[in-house]
C-alpha positions in Angstrom: 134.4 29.5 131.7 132.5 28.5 135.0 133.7 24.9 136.5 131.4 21.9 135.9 129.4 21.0 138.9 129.6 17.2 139.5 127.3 15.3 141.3 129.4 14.3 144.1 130.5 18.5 144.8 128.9 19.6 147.8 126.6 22.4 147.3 127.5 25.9 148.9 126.4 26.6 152.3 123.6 29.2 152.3 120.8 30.4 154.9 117.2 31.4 153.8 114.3 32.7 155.9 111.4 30.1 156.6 107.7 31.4 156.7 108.0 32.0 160.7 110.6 34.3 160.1 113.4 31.9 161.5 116.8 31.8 159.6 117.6 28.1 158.2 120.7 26.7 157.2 121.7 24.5 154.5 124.4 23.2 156.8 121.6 22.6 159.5 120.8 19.4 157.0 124.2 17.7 156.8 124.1 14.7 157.0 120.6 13.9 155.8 119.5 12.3 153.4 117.0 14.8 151.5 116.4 18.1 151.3 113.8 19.6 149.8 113.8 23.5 148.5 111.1 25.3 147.6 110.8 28.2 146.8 107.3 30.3 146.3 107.2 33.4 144.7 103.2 34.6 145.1 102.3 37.0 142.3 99.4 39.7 142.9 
């Protein structure tokens, strides 16, 4: 059975490309208060 994720758990560190082709980390944000994720998925 997976582990329950708690509020307080920090989440895992990950990186993403942004939309100018420049890797972005999650880590990059520590110590921030928000952080905002979206992600767009364009359908044709």
């Amino acid at each position: 059975m997976a582990k329950e994720r708690l509020a307080t758990d920090t989440a895992p560190d990950f990186t993403l490309v942004d939309t100018q082709g420049n890797e972005v980390r999650l880590s990059d944000f520590r110590g921030k208060k928000h952080v905002l994720l979206v992600l767009n998925r364009g359908f044709i």
